[in-house]
DRENZA-607092 format. One record per residue (C-alpha): residue number from 1; residue in one letter; x, y, z. Coordinates in pm, whole numbers, m for minus. Last residue first. Layout:
% residues N
{NUM; 'a'; {X; Y; Z}} ...
This chain:
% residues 326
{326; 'x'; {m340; 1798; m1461}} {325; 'x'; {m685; 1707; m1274}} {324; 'x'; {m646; 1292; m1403}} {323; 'x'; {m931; 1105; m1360}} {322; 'x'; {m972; 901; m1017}} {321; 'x'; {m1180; 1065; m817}} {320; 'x'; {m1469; 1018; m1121}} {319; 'x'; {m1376; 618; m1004}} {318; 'x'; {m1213; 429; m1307}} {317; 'x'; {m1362; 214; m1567}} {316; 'x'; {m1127; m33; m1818}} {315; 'x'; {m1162; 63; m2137}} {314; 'x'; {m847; m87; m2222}} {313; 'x'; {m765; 210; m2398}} {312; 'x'; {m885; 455; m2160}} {311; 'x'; {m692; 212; m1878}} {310; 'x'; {m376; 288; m2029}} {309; 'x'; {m477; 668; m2082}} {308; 'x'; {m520; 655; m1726}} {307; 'x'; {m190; 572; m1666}} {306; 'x'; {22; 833; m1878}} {305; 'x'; {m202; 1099; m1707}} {304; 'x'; {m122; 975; m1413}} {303; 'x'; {m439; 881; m1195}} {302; 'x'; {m581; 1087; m930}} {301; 'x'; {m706; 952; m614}} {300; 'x'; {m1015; 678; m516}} {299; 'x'; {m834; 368; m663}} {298; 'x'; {m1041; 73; m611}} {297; 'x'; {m1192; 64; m1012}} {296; 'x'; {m811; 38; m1059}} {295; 'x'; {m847; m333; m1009}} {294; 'x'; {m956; m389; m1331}} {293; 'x'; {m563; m366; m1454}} {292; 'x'; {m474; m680; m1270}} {291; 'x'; {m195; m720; m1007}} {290; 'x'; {m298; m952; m745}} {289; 'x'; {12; m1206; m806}} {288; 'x'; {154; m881; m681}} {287; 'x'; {179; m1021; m312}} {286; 'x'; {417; m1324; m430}} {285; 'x'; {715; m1057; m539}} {284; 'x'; {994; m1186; m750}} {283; 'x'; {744; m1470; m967}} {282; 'x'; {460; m1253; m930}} {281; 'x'; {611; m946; m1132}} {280; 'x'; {756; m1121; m1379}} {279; 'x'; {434; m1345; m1457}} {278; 'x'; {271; m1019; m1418}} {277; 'x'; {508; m813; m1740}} {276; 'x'; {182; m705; m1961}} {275; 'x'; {39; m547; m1686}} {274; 'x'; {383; m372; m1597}} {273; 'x'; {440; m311; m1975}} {272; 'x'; {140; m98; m2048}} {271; 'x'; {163; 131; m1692}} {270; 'x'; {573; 152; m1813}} {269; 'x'; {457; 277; m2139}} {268; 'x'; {188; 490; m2040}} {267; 'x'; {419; 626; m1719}} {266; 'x'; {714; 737; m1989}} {265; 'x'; {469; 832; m2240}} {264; 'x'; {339; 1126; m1993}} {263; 'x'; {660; 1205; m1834}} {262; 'x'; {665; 1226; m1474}} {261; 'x'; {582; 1564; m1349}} {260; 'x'; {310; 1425; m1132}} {259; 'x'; {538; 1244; m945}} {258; 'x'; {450; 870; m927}} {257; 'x'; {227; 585; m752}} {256; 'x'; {231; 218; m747}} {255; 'x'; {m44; 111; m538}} {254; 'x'; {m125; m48; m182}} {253; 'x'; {m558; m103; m144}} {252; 'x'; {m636; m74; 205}} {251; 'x'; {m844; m384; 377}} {250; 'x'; {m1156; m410; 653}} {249; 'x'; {m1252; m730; 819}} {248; 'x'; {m1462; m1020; 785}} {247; 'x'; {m1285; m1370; 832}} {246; 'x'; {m1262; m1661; 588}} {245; 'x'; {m1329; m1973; 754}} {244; 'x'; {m1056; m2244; 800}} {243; 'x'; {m783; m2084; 1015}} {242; 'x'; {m565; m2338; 1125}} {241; 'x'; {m237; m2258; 950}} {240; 'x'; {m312; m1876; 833}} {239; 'x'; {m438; m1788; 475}} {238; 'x'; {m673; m2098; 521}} {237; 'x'; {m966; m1886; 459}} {236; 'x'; {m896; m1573; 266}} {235; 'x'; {m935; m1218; 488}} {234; 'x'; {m1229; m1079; 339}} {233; 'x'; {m1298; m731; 276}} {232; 'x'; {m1497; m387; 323}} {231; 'x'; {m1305; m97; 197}} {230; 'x'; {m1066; 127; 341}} {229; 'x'; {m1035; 514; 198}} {228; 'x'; {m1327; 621; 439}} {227; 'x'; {m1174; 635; 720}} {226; 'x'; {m1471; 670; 1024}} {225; 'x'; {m1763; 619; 736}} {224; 'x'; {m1545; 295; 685}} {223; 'x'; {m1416; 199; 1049}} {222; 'x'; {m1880; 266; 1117}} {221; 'x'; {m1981; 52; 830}} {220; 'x'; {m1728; m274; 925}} {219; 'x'; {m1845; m222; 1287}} {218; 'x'; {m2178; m296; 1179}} {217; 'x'; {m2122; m574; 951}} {216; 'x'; {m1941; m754; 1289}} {215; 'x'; {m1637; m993; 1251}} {214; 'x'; {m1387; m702; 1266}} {213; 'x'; {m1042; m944; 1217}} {212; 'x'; {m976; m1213; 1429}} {211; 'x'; {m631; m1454; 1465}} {210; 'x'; {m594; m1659; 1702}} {209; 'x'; {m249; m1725; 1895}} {208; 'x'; {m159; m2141; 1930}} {207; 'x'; {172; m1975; 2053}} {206; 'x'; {387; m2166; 1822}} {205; 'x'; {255; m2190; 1517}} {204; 'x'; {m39; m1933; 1608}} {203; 'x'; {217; m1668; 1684}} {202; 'x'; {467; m1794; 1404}} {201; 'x'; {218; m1756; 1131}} {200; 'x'; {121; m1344; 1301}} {199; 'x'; {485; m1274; 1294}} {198; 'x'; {557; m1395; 942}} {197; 'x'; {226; m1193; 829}} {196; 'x'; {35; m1371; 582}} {195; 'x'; {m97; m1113; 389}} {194; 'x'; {35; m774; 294}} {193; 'x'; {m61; m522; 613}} {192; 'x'; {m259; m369; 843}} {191; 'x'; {m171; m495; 1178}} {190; 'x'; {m273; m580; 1533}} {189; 'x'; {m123; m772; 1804}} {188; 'x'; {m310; m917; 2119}} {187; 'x'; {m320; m928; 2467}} {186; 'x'; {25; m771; 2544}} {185; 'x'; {290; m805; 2799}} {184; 'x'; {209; m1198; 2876}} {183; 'x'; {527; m1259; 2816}} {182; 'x'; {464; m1492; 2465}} {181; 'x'; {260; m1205; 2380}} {180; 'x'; {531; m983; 2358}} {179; 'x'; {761; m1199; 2263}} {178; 'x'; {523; m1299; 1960}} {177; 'x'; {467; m906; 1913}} {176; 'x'; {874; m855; 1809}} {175; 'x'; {828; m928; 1483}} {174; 'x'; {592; m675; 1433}} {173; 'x'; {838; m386; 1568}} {172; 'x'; {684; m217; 1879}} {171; 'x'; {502; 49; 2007}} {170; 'x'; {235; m64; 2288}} {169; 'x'; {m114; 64; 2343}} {168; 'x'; {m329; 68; 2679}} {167; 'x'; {m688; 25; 2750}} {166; 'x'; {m803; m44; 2433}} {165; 'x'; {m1109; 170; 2265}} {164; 'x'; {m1422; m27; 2214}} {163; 'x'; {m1686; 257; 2023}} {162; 'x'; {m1654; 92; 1699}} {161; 'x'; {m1489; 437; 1588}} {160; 'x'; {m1224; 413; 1898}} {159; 'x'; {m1165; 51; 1794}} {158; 'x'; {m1095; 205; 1456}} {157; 'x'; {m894; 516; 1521}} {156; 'x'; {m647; 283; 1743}} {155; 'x'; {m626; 66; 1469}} {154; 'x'; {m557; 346; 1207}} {153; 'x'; {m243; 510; 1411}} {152; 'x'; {m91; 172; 1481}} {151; 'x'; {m99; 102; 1133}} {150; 'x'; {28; 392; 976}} {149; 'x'; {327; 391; 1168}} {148; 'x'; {445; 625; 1409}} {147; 'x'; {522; 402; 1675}} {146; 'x'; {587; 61; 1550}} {145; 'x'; {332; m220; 1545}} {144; 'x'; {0; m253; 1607}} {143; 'x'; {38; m325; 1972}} {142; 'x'; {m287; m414; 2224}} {141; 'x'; {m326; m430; 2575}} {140; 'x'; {m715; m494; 2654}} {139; 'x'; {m963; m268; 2804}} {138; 'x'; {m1169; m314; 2493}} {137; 'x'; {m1011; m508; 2232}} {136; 'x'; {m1302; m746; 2195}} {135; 'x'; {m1425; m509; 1934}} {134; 'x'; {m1173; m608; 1701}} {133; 'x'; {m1311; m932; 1693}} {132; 'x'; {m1262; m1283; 1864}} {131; 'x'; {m1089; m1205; 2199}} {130; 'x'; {m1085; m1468; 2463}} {129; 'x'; {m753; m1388; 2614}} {128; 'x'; {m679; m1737; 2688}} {127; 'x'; {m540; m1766; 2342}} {126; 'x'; {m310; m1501; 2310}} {125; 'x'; {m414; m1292; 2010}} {124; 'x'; {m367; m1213; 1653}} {123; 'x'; {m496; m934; 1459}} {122; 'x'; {m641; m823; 1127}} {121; 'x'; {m647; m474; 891}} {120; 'x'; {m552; m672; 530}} {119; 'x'; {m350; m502; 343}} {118; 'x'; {m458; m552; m33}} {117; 'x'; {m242; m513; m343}} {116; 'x'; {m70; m341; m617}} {115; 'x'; {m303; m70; m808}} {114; 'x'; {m104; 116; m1049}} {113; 'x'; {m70; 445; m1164}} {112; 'x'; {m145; 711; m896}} {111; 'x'; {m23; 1062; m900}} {110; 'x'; {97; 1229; m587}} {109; 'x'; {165; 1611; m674}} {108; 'x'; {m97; 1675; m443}} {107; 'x'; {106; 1623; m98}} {106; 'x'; {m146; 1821; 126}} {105; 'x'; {92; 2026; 343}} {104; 'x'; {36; 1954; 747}} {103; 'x'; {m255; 2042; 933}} {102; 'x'; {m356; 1644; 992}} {101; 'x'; {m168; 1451; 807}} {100; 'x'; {m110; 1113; 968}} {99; 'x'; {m567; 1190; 1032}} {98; 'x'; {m638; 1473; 796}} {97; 'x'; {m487; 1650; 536}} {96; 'x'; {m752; 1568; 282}} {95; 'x'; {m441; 1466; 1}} {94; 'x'; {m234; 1349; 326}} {93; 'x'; {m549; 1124; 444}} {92; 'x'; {m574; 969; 94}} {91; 'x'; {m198; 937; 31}} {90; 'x'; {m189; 733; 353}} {89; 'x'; {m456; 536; 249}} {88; 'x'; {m379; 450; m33}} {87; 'x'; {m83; 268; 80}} {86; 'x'; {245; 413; m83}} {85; 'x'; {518; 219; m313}} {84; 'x'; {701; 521; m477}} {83; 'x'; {797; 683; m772}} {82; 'x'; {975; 955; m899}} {81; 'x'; {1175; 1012; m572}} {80; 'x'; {1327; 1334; m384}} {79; 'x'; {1041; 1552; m585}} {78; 'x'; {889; 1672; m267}} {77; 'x'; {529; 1491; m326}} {76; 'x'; {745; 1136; m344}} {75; 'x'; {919; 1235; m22}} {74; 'x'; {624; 1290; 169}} {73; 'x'; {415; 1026; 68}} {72; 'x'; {725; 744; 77}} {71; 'x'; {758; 916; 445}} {70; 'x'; {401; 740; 531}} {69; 'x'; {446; 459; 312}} {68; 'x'; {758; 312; 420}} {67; 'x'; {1068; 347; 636}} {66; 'x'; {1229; 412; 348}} {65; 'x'; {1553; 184; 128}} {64; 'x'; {1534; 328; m230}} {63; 'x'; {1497; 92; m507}} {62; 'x'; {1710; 273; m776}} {61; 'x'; {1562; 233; m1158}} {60; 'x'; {1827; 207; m1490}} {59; 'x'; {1537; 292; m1725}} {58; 'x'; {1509; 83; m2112}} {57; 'x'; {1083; 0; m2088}} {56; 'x'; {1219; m383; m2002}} {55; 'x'; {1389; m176; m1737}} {54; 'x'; {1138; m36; m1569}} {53; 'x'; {975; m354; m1510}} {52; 'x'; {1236; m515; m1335}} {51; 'x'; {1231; m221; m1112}} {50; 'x'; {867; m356; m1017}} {49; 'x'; {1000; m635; m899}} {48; 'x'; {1260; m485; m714}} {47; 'x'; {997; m238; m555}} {46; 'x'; {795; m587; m469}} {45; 'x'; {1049; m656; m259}} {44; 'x'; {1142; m363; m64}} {43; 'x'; {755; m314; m20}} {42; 'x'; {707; m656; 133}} {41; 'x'; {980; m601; 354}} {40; 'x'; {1323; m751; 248}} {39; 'x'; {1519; m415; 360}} {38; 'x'; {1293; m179; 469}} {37; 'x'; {1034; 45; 242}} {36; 'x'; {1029; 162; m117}} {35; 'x'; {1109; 493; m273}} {34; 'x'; {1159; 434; m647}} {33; 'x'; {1389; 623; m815}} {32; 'x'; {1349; 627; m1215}} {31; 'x'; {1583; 811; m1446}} {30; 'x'; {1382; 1032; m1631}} {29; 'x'; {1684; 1318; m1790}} {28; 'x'; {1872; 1052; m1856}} {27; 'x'; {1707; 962; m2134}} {26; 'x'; {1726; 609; m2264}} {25; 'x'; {1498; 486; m2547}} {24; 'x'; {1196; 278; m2444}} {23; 'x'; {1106; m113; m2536}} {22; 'x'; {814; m309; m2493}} {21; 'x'; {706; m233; m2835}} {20; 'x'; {956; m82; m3074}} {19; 'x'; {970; 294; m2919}} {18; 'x'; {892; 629; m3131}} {17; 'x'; {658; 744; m2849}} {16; 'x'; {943; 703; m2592}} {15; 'x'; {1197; 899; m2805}} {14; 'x'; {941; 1172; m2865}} {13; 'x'; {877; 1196; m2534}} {12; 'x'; {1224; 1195; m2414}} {11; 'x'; {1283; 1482; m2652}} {10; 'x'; {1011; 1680; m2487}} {9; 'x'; {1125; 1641; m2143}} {8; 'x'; {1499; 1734; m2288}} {7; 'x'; {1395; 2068; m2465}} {6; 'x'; {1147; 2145; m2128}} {5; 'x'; {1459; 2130; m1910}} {4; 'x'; {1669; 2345; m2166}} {3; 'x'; {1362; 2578; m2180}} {2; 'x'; {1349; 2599; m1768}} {1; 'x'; {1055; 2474; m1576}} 
């Protein structure tokens, strides 16, 4: 880092340590990108909500347009954003370069700061296909959505963990899966994802589709020991129309995370405000109604500095992975 850089990080920290509450003194020096996903996805929107934020704490942000967590990884550990929207996961399995990352560069300069919400690993099917679980899938015709994505990589390394591989996968855009189905061209649809799904409410709305997650404790244990950053879960009853039992499955915690290089009272202040800001945060984005600070107990990777002093104060636990290694 150069001395003129240095001069200006430490000038923003003085400036953000000497703020009135709820309130930061611009630097240009930490403007805030953050990279997001596509247009009016659940990403895209709760990035806006989150850009709120940021500016109650005095930053112009930029909600970057991505195609989501996997590149939101790479791009955040380059430098080319400050912050991004990035399933656990996928920062998990590039920190172990494994899995999306196998053999590629770990991206540790991935901080987390903020847990977000749950995706929810579930399907929907055709209803003369007869499939009630995950484990069902076997021999079937199955998409998880597109090629590439996170979620069509992890389903096809669960029903191979559970032992019930499909018989053939097809790449396709979410919305797209009620044609699909609708044609007979797939069995069922499968995603991980920010609950309900538009596709998935349309399939049973006008397909009479069912939706299933793992339903088995036994397959639960062996898609965790298989990826180990997912966590057993419930998917809500009445979360789709018809659906009056909750249903067991697996789920992926989404967070807010930033550059390591971010400025210390930069991410404290904006980790204090965001918690402090939920009514904002809900009211743009209905997902982060699940933002609470005690949820960090679920993030298994480094915190920000700035953040886990936050959570210090609070004294709010967090995970030994968790502390900060800077």
């Amino acid at each position: 880092m150069t001395t003129s850089r240095r001069s200006v990080l430490a000038g923003c920290a003085l400036a953000v340590a000497a703020l009135v509450p709820g309130r930061a003194a611009f630097c240009e020096e930490e403007r805030v990108s953050i990279g997001a996903g596509s247009v009016n996805g659940p990403f895209y929107v709760a990035a806006n909500a989150i850009g709120k934020v940021w500016k109650r704490v005095g930053r112009q942000p930029s909600v970057e347009i991505t195609p989501g967590s996997i590149h939101n990884s790479s791009l955040l550990h380059r430098g080319e954003v400050r912050t991004a929207l990035i399933s656990q996961g996928v920062v998990w399995e590039s920190w172990h370069s494994v899995g999306l990352f196998k053999r590629q560069e770990r991206h540790t300069k991935v901080r987390a700061a903020i847990p977000l919400y749950l995706s929810y690993m579930h399907g929907w099917s055709r209803p003369e296909a007869g499939i009630a679980a995950y484990r069902d899938l076997a021999g079937r015709t199955v998409c998880a959505g597109p090629s590439g994505s996170a979620s069509d990589a992890w389903v096809r390394r669960m029903v191979g963990a559970i032992g019930t591989p499909a018989k053939r996968y097809v790449t396709a855009s979410y919305a797209d899966t009620v044609g699909l189905l609708r044609g007979g061209t797939i069995d069922a649809a499968s995603a991980s994802g920010e609950v309900p799904m538009g596709p998935a409410t349309e399939a049973l709305t006008t397909l009479k589709a069912r939706i299933f997650g793992l339903r088995h404790p036994e397959d639960v244990e062996k898609t965790i020991a298989a990826m180990p950053f997912l966590q057993s879960a419930e998917l809500p009853a009445r979360t789709y129309p018809g659906q009056n039992e909750p249903i067991t499955t697996v789920a992926d915690w989404n967070a807010y995370f930033v550059n390591q290089d971010l400025n210390e009272e930069l991410v404290y202040a904006f980790t204090r405000t965001a918690f402090e800001s939920r009514d904002l945060l809900a009211s743009i984005s209905p997902a982060l109604r699940a933002v609470q600070p005690e949820h960090v107990r679920n993030i298994m990777l480094p915190l920000h500095r700035g953040a886990y002093r936050y959570y210090q104060e609070r004294g709010i636990p967090v995970a030994d992975t968790a502390k900060p290694i800077d």
